[in-house]
Phi, psi and omega in degrees: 000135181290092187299165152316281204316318215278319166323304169303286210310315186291353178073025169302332184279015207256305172277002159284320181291311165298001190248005198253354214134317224230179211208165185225161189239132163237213172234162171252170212281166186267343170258326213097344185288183189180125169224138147298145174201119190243102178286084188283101214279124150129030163059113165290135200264093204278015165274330177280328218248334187210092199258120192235072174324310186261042151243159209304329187269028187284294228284338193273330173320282182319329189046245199259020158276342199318158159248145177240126168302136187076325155308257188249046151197171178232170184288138185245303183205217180222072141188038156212152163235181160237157139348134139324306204265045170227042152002272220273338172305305168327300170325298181316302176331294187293343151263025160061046166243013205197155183191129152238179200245101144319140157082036183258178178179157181283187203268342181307137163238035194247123186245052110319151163244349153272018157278287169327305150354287163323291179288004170286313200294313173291350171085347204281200187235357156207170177320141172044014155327333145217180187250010165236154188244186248245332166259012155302294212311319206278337163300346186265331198272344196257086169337106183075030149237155191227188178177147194214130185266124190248066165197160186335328204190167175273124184255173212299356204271337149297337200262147190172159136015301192283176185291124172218180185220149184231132158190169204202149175292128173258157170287322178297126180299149174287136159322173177265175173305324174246011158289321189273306158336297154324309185280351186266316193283348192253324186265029166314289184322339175257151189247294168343279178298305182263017150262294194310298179321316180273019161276314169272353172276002187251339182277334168302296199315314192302312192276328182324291187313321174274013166107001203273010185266354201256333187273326171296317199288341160306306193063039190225141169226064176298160191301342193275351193262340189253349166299337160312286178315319183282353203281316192296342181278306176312292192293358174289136182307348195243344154354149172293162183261314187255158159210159173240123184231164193224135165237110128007180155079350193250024172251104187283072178269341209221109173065062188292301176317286183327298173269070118247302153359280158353281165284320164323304176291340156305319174317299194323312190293321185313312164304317175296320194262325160330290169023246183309297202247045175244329161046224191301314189323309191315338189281021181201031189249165162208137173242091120007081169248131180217158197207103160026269161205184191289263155182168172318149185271319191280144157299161130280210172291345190246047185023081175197195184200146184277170159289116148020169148209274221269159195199186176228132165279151182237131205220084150259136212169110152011297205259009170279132192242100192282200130135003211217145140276125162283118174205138136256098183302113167248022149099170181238339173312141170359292215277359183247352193268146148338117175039013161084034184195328183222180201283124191245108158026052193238003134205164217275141200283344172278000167286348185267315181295294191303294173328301136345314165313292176318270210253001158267304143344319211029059167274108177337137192271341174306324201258357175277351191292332194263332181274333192230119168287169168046041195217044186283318167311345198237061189301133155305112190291106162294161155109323179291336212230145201283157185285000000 
């Protein structure tokens, strides 16, 4: 039989509880510092959003996917452009607030995307492989900090051992006031359930204030509506240090411009809106995206592109030392592509999160050996983050 406790301990109540309603407080961290991770769920075709216009084989590779600097994408420097619909990321850029890492990809050569999904979240080097994920792990090594998941279910780059939150706009009206009361006097007796229950009733409170009671009533949470609720749970003093958020949408097999489009100006706005409600906190923030893996370099039969390997991570943020795309380019020619089809790799994608870690984060480079297990090949990536 499933107990209170055994209930509380197992971390069911982290999704149960948020469906009551109710909500958790955390304490706040002693810097200040704050990274965000945005999980872009269906492998992003990181060949459209950081467009490397300038090599001779992009435009005949690409067909009637090429993007043209001044059309549908603009210039970053001279051999990357962006996407048109990543506005506001551009922006960042041109303030050295933004940055991305071309040609990257998790240690997986696997076109699952829930096997990949997995080893990204976990940090390993094949599926399922650990049963925690890689920023559970960096929370155990880190003193006085927390993280809380602003999505439908918990997700694998959270679950683990250390303490975490969870919470999402529910369709169910909030109890009343003396339905919760009654239920606080009945878990008195447990010490376990009823510090979770007044935790989540103050983390409910917390998203209330930022509108997320408005977004259920609605029946809509696009990532830019929940990205509010997280910027306002995060800048609260008691606030989370990490949060995590995840988007759909990106496996573009079919009519790519378009849905690819799409969800990009969602992205933007999602950043754009971290921003605006992070306010001073933003100057010690890194927003993180990373996404499973890339896609084909050639279109296919439906003007959409297959799965993937090599792709790009996006790093916005304050603390970010931005203006530049990172690459070792390794070319788009026949004879240069992955298995003669996709974009090939050349760096591992935990160099950037341990690089993140290292040096926005202050996780000791000694100590990452416990968050990426096996990952001695996978150097933390300097550079990204301001001195």
């Amino acid at each position: 039989m499933l107990t209170r406790r055994a209930l509380v301990q197992s971390g069911l109540a982290a999704g149960l509880l948020p469906a009551l309603g109710i909500k958790a407080a955390y304490a706040a961290t002693p810097d200040n510092r704050r990274l965000i991770v945005i999980v872009l769920r269906g492998a992003m075709d990181g060949l459209s959003v950081i467009v490397p216009y300038g090599d001779p084989a992009y435009a005949p590779a690409r067909g009637t996917l090429a993007l043209a600097i001044g059309n549908n994408a603009t210039k970053l420097d001279g051999m990357f452009g962006l996407h048109k619909a990543l506005a506001s990321f551009g922006v960042g850029y041109g303030a050295e607030e933004a940055l991305a890492v071309h040609a990257t990809a998790s240690p997986a050569r696997g076109r699952s995307h829930f096997d990949s999904q997995n080893v990204l979240e976990t940090g390993g080097t094949a599926p399922y492989q650990y049963t925690s994920g890689w920023l559970n792990r960096a929370l155990g090594v880190l003193p006085h900090t927390e993280a809380i998941a602003v999505t439908t279910g918990m997700p694998a780059l959270l679950q683990g051992p250390a303490k975490v939150g969870s919470w999402s706009p529910s369709r169910m009206p909030d109890p009343n006031a003396d339905l919760a009361d009654r239920i606080s006097q009945m878990y008195e007796t447990d010490s376990a359930l009823h510090a979770a229950f007044t935790e989540a009733q103050a983390l409910n409170m917390l998203a209330k204030e930022a509108g997320g009671d408005k977004m259920a009533a609605v029946g809509g949470k696009p990532l830019t509506s929940l990205a509010t609720v997280a910027a306002k749970l995060m800048a609260a003093p008691d606030g989370p240090q990490f949060v995590v958020l995840e988007r759909g949408g990106w496996d573009t097999h079919a009519n790519q411009p378009g849905a690819l489009s799409a969800s990009l100006t969602d992205l933007d706005a999602t950043l754009a809106a971290l921003k605006g409600g992070l306010g001073p906190i933003w100057s010690k923030t890194v927003v993180m995206c990373v996404t499973e893996f890339g896609r084909t370099v050639a279109v296919n039969g439906t003007n959409g592109t297959d799965h993937g390997t090599g792709t790009c991570a996006l790093l916005y943020g304050g603390a970010v030392k931005g203006g530049r795309v990172v690459a070792d380019w390794p070319g788009l020619g026949k004879a240069q592509l992955f298995e003669g089809r996709d974009l090939r790799p050349t760096t591992d994608v935990r160099s950037v999160i341990k690089g993140v870690l290292a040096d926005h984060v202050g996780i000791d480079p000694a100590r990452l050996a416990g968050v990426f297990p096996n990952s001695a090949a996978a150097v933390p990536m300097a550079g990204l983050i301001r001195g």
